[in-house]
Structure formats: structure tokens, C-alpha cells
C-alpha positions in Angstrom: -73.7 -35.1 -15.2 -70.7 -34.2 -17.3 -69.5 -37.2 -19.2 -65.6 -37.6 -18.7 -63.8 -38.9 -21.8 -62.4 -42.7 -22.1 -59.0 -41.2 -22.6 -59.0 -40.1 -19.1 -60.5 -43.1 -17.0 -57.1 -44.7 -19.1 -55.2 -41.9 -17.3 -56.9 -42.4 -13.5 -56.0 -46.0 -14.0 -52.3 -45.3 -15.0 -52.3 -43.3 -12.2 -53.4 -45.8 -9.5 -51.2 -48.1 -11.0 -48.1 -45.6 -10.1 -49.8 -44.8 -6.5 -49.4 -48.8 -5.6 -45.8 -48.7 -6.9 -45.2 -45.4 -4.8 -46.8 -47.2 -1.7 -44.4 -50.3 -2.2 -43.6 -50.3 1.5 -46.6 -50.6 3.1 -47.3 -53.2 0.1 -44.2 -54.9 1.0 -45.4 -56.5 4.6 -48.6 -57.7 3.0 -46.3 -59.3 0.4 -43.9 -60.4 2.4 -46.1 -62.1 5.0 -47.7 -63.7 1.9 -44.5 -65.2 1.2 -43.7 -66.4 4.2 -47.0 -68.3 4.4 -47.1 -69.8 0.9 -43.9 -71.3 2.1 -45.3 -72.4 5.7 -47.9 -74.0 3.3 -46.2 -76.4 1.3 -44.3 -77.1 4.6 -47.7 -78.8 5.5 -48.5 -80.1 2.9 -44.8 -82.1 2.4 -45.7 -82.9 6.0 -48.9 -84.5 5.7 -48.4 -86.8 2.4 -45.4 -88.4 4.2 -41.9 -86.4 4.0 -39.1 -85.0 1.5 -39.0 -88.5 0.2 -41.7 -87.5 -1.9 -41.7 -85.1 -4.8 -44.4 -82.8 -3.1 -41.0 -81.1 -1.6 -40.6 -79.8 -5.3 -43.2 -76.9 -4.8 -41.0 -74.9 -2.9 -40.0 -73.8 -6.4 -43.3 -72.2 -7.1 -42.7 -69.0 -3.5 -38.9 -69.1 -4.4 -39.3 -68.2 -7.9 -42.0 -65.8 -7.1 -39.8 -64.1 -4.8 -37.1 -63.5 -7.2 -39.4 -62.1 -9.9 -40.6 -59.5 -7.5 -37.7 -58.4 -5.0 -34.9 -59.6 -7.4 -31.9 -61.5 -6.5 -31.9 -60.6 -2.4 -35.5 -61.7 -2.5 -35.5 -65.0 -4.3 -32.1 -66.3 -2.1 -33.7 -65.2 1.0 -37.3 -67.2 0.7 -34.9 -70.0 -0.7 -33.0 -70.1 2.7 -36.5 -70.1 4.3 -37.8 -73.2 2.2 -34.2 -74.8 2.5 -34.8 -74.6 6.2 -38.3 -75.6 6.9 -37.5 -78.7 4.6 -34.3 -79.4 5.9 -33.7 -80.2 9.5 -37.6 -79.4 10.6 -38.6 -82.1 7.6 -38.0 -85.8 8.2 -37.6 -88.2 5.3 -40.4 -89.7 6.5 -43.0 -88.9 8.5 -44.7 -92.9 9.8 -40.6 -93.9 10.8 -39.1 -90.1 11.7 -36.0 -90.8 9.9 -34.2 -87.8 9.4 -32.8 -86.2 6.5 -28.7 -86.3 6.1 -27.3 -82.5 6.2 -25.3 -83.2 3.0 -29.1 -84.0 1.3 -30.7 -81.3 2.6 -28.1 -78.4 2.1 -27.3 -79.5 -1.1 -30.7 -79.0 -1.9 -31.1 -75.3 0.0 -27.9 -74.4 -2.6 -30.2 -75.3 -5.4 -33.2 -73.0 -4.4 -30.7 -70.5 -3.8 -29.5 -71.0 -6.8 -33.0 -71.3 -8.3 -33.7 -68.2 -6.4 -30.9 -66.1 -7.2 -31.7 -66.7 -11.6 -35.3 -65.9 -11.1 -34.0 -62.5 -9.2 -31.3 -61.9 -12.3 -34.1 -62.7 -15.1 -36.7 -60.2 -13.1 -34.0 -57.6 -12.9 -33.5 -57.7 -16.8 -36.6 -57.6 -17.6 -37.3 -54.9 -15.5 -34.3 -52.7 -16.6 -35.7 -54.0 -20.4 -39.1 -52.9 -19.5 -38.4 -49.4 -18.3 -36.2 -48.9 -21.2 -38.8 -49.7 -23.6 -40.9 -47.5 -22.0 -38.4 -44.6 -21.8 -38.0 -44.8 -25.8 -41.7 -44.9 -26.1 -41.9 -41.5 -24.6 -38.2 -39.8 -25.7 -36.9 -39.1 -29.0 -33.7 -41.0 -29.5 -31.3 -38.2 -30.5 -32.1 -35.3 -28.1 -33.4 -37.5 -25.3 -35.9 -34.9 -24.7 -39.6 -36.5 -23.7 -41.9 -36.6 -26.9 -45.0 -36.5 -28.4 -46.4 -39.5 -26.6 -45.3 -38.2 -23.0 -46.8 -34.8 -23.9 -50.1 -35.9 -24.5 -49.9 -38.2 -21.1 -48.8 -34.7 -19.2 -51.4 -32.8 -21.2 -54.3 -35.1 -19.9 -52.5 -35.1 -16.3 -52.8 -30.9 -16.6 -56.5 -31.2 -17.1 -57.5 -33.3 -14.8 -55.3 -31.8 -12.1 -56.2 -27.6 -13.2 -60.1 -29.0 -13.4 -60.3 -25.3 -14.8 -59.3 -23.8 -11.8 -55.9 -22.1 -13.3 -54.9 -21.2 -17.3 -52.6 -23.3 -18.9 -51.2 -23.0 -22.7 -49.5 -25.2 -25.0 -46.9 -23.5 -27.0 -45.3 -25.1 -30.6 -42.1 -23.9 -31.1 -40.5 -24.7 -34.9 -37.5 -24.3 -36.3 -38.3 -22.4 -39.5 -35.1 -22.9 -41.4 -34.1 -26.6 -40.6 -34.4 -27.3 -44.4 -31.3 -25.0 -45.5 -29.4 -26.1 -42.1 -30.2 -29.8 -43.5 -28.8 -29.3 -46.5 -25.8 -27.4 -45.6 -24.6 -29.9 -42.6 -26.7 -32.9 -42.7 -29.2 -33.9 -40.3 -27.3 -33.9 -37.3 -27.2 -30.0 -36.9 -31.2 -30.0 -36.3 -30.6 -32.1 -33.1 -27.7 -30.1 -31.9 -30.2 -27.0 -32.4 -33.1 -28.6 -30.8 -30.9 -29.2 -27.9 -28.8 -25.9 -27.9 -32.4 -24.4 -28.3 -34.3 -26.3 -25.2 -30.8 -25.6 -22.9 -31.5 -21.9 -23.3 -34.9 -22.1 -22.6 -34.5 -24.2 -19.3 -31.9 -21.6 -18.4 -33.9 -18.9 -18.6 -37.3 -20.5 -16.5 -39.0 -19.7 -19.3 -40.6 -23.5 -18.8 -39.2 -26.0 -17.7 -41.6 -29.0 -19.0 -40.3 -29.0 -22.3 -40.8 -31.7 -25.2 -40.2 -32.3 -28.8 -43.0 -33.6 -30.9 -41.3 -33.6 -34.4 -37.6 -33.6 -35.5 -38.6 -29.5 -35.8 -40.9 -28.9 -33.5 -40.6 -28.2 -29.6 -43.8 -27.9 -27.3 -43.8 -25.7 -24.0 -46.8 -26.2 -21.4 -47.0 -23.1 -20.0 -48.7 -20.9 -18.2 -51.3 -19.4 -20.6 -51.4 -16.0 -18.5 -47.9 -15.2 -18.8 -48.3 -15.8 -22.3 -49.8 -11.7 -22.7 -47.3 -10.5 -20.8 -44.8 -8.8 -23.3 -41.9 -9.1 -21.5 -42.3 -12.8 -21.5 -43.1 -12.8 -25.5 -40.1 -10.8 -25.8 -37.6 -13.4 -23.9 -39.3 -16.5 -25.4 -38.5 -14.7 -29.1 -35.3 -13.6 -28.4 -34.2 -16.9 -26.6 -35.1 -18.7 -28.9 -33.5 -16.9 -31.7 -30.3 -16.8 -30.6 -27.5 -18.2 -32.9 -26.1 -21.2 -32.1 -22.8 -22.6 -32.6 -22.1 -26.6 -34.6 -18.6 -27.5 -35.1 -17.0 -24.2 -34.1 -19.6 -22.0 -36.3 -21.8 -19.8 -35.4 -25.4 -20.6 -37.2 -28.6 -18.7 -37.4 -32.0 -20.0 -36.4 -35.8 -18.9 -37.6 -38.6 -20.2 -34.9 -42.0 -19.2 -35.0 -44.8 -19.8 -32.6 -48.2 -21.4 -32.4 -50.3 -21.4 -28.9 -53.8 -22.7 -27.2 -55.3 -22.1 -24.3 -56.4 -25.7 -22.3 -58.9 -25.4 -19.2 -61.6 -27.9 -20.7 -62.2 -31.4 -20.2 -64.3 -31.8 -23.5 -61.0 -31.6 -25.8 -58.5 -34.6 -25.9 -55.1 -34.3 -25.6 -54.7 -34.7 -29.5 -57.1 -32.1 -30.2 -55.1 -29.4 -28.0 -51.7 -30.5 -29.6 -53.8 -30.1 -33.3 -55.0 -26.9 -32.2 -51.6 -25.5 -31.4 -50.1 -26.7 -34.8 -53.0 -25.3 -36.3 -51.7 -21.7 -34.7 -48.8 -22.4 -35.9 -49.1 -22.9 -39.2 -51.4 -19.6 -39.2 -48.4 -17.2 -38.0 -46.4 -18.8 -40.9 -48.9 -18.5 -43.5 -49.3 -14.5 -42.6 -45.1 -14.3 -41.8 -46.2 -13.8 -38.1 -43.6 -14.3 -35.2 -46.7 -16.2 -33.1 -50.6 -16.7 -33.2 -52.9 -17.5 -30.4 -55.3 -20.6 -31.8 -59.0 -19.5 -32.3 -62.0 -21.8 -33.2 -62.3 -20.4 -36.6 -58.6 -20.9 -37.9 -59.4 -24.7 -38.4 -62.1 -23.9 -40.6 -60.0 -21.6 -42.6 -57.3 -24.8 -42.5 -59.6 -26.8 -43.5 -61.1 -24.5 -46.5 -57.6 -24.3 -47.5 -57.0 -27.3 -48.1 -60.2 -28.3 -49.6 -59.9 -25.2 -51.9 -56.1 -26.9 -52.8 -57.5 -30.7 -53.1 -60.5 -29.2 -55.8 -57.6 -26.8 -57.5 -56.1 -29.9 -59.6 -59.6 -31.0 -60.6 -59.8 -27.1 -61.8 -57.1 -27.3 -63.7 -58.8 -30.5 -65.7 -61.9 -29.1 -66.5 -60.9 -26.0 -67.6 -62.2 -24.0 -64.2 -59.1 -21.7 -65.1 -58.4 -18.9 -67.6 -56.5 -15.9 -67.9 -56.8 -12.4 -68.3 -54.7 -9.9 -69.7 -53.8 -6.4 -68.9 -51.8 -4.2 -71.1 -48.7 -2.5 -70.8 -48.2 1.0 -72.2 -45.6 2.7 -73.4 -45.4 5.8 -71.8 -43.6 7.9 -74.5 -45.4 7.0 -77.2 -48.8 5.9 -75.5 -48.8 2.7 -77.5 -49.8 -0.8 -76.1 -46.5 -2.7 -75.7 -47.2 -5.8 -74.3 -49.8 -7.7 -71.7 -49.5 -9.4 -68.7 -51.6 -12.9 -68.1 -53.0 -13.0 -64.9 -55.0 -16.5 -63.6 -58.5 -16.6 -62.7 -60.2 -19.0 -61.0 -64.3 -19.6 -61.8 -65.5 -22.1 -59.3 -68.8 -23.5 -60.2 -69.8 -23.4 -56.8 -67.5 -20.8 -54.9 -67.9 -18.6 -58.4 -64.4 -16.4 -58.8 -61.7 -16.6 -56.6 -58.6 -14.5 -56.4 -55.5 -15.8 -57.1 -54.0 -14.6 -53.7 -56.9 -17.7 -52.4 -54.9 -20.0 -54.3 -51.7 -19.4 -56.0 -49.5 -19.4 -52.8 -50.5 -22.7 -51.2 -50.5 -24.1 -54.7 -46.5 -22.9 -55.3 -45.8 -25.2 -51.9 -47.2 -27.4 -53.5 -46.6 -29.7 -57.0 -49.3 -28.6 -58.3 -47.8 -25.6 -59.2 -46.2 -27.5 -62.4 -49.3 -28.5 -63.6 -51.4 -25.0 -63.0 -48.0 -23.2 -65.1 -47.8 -25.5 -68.0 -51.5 -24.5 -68.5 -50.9 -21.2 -68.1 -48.0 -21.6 -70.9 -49.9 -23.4 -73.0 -52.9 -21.1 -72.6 -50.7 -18.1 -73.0 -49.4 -19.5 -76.6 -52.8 -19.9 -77.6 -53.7 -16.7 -77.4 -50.5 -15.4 -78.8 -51.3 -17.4 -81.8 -55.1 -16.0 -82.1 -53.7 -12.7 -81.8 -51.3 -13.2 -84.7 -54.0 -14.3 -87.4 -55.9 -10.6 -86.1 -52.7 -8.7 -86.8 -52.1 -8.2 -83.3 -48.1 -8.8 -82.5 -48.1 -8.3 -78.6 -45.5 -10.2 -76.5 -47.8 -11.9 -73.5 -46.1 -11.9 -70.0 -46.0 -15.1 -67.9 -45.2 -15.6 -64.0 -43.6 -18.1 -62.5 -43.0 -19.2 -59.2 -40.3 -20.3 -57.7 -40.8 -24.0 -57.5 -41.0 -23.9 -61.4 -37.2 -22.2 -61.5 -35.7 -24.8 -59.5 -37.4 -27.5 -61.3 -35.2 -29.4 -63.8 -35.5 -29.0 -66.7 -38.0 -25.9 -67.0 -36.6 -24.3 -70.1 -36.7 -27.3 -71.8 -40.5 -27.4 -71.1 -40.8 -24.1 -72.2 -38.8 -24.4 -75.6 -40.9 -27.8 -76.4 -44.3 -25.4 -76.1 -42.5 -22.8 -78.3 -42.1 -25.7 -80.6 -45.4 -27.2 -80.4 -47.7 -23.8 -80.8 -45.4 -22.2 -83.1 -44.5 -19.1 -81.1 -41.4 -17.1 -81.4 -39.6 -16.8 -78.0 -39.7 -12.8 -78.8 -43.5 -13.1 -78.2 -43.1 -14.5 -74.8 -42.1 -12.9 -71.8 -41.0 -14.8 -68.2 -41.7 -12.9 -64.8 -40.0 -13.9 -61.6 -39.8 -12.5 -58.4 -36.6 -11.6 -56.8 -37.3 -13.9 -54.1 -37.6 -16.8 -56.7 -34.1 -16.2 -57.9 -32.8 -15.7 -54.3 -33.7 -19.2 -53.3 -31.1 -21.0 -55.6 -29.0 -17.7 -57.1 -26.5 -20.0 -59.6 -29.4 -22.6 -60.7 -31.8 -19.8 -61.4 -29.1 -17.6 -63.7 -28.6 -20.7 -65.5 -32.4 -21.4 -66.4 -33.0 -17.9 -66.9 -30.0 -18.0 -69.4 -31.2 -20.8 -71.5 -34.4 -18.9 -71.5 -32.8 -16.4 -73.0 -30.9 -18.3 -75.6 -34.4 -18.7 -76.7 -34.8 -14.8 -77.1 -37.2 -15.0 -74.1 -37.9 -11.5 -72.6 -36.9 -11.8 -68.8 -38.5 -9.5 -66.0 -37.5 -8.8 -63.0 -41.3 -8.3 -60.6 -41.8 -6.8 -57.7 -38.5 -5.2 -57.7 -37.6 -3.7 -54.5 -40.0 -6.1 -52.0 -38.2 -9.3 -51.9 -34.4 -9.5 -51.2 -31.5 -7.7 -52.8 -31.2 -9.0 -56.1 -28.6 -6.0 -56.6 -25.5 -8.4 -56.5 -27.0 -10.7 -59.3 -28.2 -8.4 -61.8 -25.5 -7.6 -63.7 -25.2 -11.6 -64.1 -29.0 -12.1 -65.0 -30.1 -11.9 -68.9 -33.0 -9.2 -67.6 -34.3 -7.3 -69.9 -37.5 -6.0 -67.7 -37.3 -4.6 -64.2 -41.1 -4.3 -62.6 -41.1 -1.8 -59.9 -43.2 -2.7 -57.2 -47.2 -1.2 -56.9 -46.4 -0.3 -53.3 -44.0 2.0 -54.3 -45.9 3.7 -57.6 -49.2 4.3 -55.7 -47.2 6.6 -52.9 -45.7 8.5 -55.8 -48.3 11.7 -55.5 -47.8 12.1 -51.8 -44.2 10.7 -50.8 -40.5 12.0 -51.9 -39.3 8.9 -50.9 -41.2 6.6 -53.3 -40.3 9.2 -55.9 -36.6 9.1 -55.4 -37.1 5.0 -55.1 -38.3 5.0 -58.7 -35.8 7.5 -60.0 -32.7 5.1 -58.1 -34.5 2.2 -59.9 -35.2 3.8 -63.5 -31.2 5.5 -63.4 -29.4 1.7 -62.6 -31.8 -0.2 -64.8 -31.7 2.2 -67.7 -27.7 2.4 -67.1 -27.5 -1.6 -67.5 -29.8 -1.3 -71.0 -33.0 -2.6 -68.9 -36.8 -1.2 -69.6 -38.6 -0.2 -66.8 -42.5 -1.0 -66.3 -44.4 0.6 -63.3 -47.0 -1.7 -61.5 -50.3 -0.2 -60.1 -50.6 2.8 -62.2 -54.0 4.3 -60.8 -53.9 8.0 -62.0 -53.0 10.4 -64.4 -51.3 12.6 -62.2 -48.8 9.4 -61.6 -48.5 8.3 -65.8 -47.5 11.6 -66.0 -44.8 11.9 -63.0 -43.8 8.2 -64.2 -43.3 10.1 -68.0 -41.0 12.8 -66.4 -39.0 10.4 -64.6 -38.1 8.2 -67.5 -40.0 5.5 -67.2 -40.9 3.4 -69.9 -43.9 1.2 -69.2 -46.9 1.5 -67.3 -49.6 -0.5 -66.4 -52.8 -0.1 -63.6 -56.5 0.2 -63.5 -55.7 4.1 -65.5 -55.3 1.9 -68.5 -57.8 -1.1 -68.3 -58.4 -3.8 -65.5 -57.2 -7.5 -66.3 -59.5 -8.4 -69.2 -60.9 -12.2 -70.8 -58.7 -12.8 -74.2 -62.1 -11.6 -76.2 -62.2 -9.0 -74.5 -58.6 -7.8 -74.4 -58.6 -8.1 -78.1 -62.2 -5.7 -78.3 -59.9 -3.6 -76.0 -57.1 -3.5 -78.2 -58.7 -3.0 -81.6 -60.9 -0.2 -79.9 -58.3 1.7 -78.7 -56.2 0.8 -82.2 -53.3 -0.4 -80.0 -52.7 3.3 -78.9 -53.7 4.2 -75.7 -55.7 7.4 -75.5 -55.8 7.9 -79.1 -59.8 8.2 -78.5 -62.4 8.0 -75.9 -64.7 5.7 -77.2 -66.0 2.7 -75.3 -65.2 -0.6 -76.3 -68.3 -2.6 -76.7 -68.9 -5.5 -74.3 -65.6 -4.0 -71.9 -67.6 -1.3 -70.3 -64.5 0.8 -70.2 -63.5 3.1 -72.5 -59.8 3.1 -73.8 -58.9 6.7 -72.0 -56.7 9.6 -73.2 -54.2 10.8 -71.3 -53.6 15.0 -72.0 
């Protein structure tokens, strides 16, 4: 027999609870009745210990007070009456002489239970009113007065035990990508008024109507998981919920993405469903996706990830990380120019892992500060062990951007040129254009006391990230790196060719050096030769080496590329020769 979690006997008993408040008026008479006869009761028993001259009478208290609490004010005055009557004129003061009672006595005390009465209906109706309010916050959020979190996960529950399998239903996470820049820019306040502006287009559109917000930025839709695959229902759900919306008389752009789950079991909680869904979610923005559909095997990857990220700062301790280096040519005079350190990661268990494993949940992370002062201070090292074999390279860094917008960063970097002794002409900084997109005026200012320290600066991945083409006349660049993606289609696309000449003409024209990522063949060192081009660097030259190695490399090829074809011992390549 299937075993039906505690979470939902919780719900069946919530349930029955609301069935005997819906069934109130049948409930009533029973109640009623019950009333009436606790009052015909202590009518009997003021009777038989000898009149209202004894205190006995006082118990009529005990069904007036009771009928307050639970019909309020109306109630409580009208069992009162009752009481004030049957111990009124049907009540003698005493029973042995049947002297009556005077009608001043006994209506003065009827105006008491009344009165009695009547509080006990007031102090019910409060806390009624203050009961039903505390519940309403428990399951609202405060600002948008939309249900939350809470009231999802009773509906959720409700759902399964209702659909018993029969029919799909889906949980969809709606986020609102960009609230940070929106925060910043307006203050808090504008991420309720999109929430809002957000959920009113989506109820107008019967997208869904059961609608709820789960986090200041997050919106949750229970919806039918079939129409989910129907594209023309993916299409309105994206384009609803990307619409602009308008705070304060301007008009604002919004980025949502997606994350859904498919509920029809019994076996998964309420929780688990909502986890799954933000598990989906943070998939489709982890691959830039506009929605993903949650599959078992995601949370394992989530999990790995975040495993891989707890062990990456004990990596970075015992020495788990190292770089290697691959050289930069010139291209007109085949000499090595330069080298580029790339991280590695040699997990004693795991063995290597790439960088792309790594490197991008560590920049969202502070641990990227940590993982690029090593990499500085490894970088310097090497530059130094270089110097005492005659070997004056400049080494290449990268940095993300979390380390740009961190304070301070070029004052880290001129305290290492300090402490290992390295001239800032030996050291060269690559960003992405993305990184000095993010904060445009704080990066030219960090890139410009880099520079003060005669820094090189490149530009990487030029052409994949946003325009930088407004900025770089302001940036001290001396470096522009022109994407892989473009140098590998070189040999079979006019496009990419006339891409590279457009990037080689402006850079050259504003006294910038050009280096060309991903160089693979001859046939492209060549075409990159006739463009103008003045670096290369690719698997045609050498692979990222291990310092040792570089240097064997280097002092093989007597810092010339293709000066001879001999193979470097202990590289297992040989140093080429380009004719």
C-alpha cells in the first residue's frame, strides 16, 4: 500500500477543518439548540438550590459569554435576553416562600448579561478580524499583496492530492533577471511595482491565473504542464513577460527567465517541487537560456557545482592550482613576443579540470579575489625565474570582472610589483569587454592607474561581448584580442575576414597591437600576416604549457618561432616553422 506523506494527512485535516466552517449552517442548529439548553440547565439548577437569592444565578455568565465568542455581538445579547428571562419573572427569589423577584432587580440584571454579552461578541469579533489577518500575512507578501511562498506550497499539496495523477500540472519560476541594476538606479520600490505591473499582464492575458511570489524576484505560475510545449504559449508567456514597464512616468526594461517541473506524483513534497523548479531555473541562467524544463540529473550537476566551488578555496591553499603558458608570436618577425597564463586545476581526486568547470561560478563568487592574487603572484614568479635565464617575456594575466570593480585592485597589483620586483612593462592585464561594460567610468579609472604603472592593457575577446566601441578611445589599451570565433572561420568565410580587417584598420589607426586568438593553421598565420596583424597565438604555435616546460619550449625554439624543427625534449612538440 502506497505510504502517503505526513505533509498531506496535515493537509486532509486543514481541509476538514474548512468543510465544518463551510457547513456552518447546518452546524448552527446543533449549536444553537446547545445553547439554548445549557441555559435551560442552569435554569434548574438555580431552581433546585433555592432561587436567584443565591449566587448559583451567576452561571448564566458561562452560555452568555460562550455565545458571544462564537456568533459575536447579536449572539451573546440574544442568549443574554434568554437567561435574563428565564431568571427573571419565571425565577422566584425563593423557591420554599415563592417570593418574587422585583422587575427593577431582575432587568437590571438582564442589562448586565446584555452588556456581558454584547463585550464577549466585540472581543470575539477582534480577535477574529486579528486572526484572519495574521493569517493573511502568513501567506501574502506585504508589498504586492500577491499570495507567497507559504500559500504556494499549501496549493501545491492541494493540486496533488486533487490531480491524484490523473491530469499534468507544472510549476513555473519566473525571475526578474535585472532587479539588481533596477535596485540600484530607483531603490527597492521599483521591483514591487514590476512584480505587480508583471503579474497584471499575466492575469490579463489567462496565461494563469493562480499566481504567487516566492521571493522579492521571483514569481511562480501553476500551470498546466501540457500547454507548457505548445509554442505559442511559450511565445506569449516570454513576450508578456518582457514587456517594459513604466515607474514614475519612465518607461523601464525588464529581463525574466524561466525555470519549470512537471508535478503528478505523491512521493515529492511540496518543497521538493518548488526546489526542483528553482533548480531549472538557475540551469537556463547558467547556459543564458530564456527557460529549462527540470530533469533528475540537473540537481546532481547543482550539487557537483557547488561542491566543485566549496573544494576550489581549499585548492587554492594547497597549491591544487598552477598555470600554464602559451606564447604569443609576432607575426612579422616570427619571434616569441609574449605569453599568456592560463589556470589549471589538478584535483587529487577529480585529476584536471578545465577552467570553464570552475572559473565562472568562482567570478560570482568572492573567491575570485583570492584565486587572482594567486595567479598574480604566481605570474611574478615566473617572470622573475625567467629573468635570471635571460628570458625577458611580458606574461599576460586575466581578470574578471568582479576584480575591476573591486576597490582598490591596482593598488593590489602595484604592492606585488613591489614585493617580487617586477617591472609593470613585464606584466600584462586582460579584460573582457563585458568586464569594463559593467561599471564603464570605474573600470577606465583602474585600468588608468594600471597604466600609470606602465601595465600593458588588452582588450579579449574583442567583438563577443558588448560594444566597447564608444570607450576605446578613452581606455589606456594597448592590446586588442580578436576573438577565436572569428579567426578559426577565416579560411572559409569573407565575413570573418573582413571582421578582422575592420578590427586590425581601427586598432592600428588608434596605435593599438593586434593579437589573434585560436590560431590553428598555417594557411590562417599566413592570411593573419597579409592582413596586418601583429600577434598570433593557437595550438599552430604550442598548446598552454607548465612554466618548465614553456621555458624548454622557449630556449628550443631560441625565442623564434620556426627558426628550426627540432623537438623540445620533455614537450613532445616540436617548435614548427612556418614557410
Amino acid at each position: 500500500m502506497e505510504k502517503i506523506p505526513t505533509f498531506f494527512w496535515l493537509v486532509w485535516l486543514e481541509r476538514y477543518m474548512d468543510w465544518t466552517y463551510e457547513q456552518h449552517r447546518s452546524t448552527n442548529t446543533i449549536v444553537v439548540f446547545g445553547l439554548i439548553i445549557f441555559v435551560g440547565l442552569i435554569y434548574f439548577l438555580v431552581y433546585v438550590t433555592g432561587g436567584s437569592k443565591y449566587v448559583y444565578l451567576h452561571s448564566m455568565y458561562i452560555p452568555i459569554l460562550l455565545s458571544g465568542s462564537i456568533y459575536g455581538i447579536k449572539g451573546g445579547a440574544l442568549i443574554a435576553l434568554i437567561g435574563g428571562f428565564a431568571l427573571g419573572p419565571l425565577m422566584p427569589v425563593d423557591i420554599i416562600t415563592g417570593e418574587q423577584q422585583s422587575a427593577v432587580n431582575w432587568i437590571y440584571r438582564t442589562g448586565f448579561f446584555i452588556l456581558a454579552g454584547t463585550f464577549s461578541g466585540i472581543a470575539s469579533t477582534i480577535a477574529k478580524q486579528y486572526i484572519y489577518q495574521l493569517r493573511w500575512i502568513t501567506l501574502h507578501d506585504a508589498f504586492t499583496e500577491l499570495p507567497n511562498r507559504r500559500a504556494l506550497l499549501k496549493k501545491i499539496s492541494e493540486v496533488i492530492i486533487d490531480n491524484n495523477g490523473s491530469e499534468l500540472q507544472g510549476l513555473s519560476i519566473i525571475s526578474l533577471e535585472n532587479s539588481s541594476e533596477l535596485k540600484s538606479t530607483f531603490g527597492p520600490e521599483v521591483i514591487d511595482e514590476a512584480i505587480r505591473q508583471l503579474v497584471d499582464r499575466i492575469q490579463s492575458t489567462n496565461i494563469c491565473k493562480n499566481i504567487y511570489q516566492t521571493e522579492t524576484t521571483l514569481i511562480a505560475l501553476l500551470i498546466n504542464y501540457n500547454k507548457f510545449y505548445d509554442k505559442q504559449f511559450q511565445k506569449t508567456s516570454f513576450d508578456t513577460s518582457r514587456q517594459a514597464i513604466s515607474y514614475r512616468g519612465v518607461t523601464l526594461h525588464i529581463d525574466t527567465r524561466m525555470g519549470t517541473v512537471q508535478m503528478c506524483e505523491r512521493a515529492h513534497s511540496p518543497e521538493d517541487y518548488l526546489k526542483q523548479a528553482e533548480v531549472a531555473l538557475a540551469t537556463a541562467r547558467q547556459k543564458g537560456k530564456d527557460s529549462a524544463v527540470y530533469q533528475p540529473d540537473l540537481v546532481i550537476i547543482a550539487e557537483k557545482n557547488l561542491e566543485l566551488l566549496g573544494e576550489l578555496e581549499e585548492a587554492v591553499r594547497q597549491n591544487q592550482l598552477s598555470l600554464y603558458y602559451q606564447p604569443k608570436i609576432n607575426i612579422s618577425t616570427n619571434t616569441v613576443h609574449g605569453a599568456e597564463a592560463l589556470l589549471r586545476w589538478n584535483h587529487p581526486q577529480r585529476g584536471n579540470i578545465p577552467p570553464g568547470a570552475f572559473i565562472t561560478r568562482a567570478e560570482e563568487s568572492t573567491l575570485i579575489q583570492s584565486i587572482t592574487e594567486f595567479i598574480l603572484r604566481r605570474a611574478m614568479t615566473v617572470i622573475n625565474k625567467m629573468r635570471r635565464q635571460n628570458m625577458s617575456l611580458p606574461v599576460a594575466v586575466n581578470i574578471s570582472t568582479r576584480n575591476l570593480s573591486q576597490p582598490g585592485f591596482a593598488d593590489l597589483v602595484a604592492r606585488f610589483l613591489d614585493q617580487y620586483n617586477v617591472s609593470g612593462n613585464e606584466l600584462e592585464i586582460e579584460v573582457t569587454e563585458s568586464a569594463l561594460m559593467m561599471d564603464a567610468d570605474h573600470a577606465i579609472s583602474e585600468l588608468n592607474k594600471l597604466n600609470q604603472l606602465n601595465i600593458l592593457i588588452a582588450i579579449d575577446d574583442f567583438g563577443t561581448g558588448y560594444s566597447s566601441l564608444q570607450y576605446l578611445h578613452r581606455l589606456p589599451v594597448s592590446i586588442i584580442k580578436v576573438d577565436q570565433s572569428f579567426i578559426r572561420r577565416l579560411h572559409n568565410e569573407r565575413q570573418a575576414i573582413s571582421i578582422v580587417e575592420a578590427a586590425v584598420s581601427m586598432a592600428h589607426s588608434l596605435g593599438m597591437k593586434v593579437v589573434a586568438e585560436g590560431v590553428e593553421t598555417k594557411e590562417i598565420y599566413e592570411l593573419l600576416g597579409n592582413i596586418g596583424c601583429d600577434m598570433a597565438q593557437g595550438f599552430l604555435i604550442s598548446r598552454p604549457l607548465p612554466e618548465d616546460a614553456f621555458i624548454q619550449w622557449y630556449k628550443g625554439c631560441e625565442g623564434k618561432y620556426g627558426s628550426s624543427g627540432k623537438r623540445v625534449p620533455g614537450v613532445g612538440r616540436s617548435c614548427g616553422k612556418v614557410t
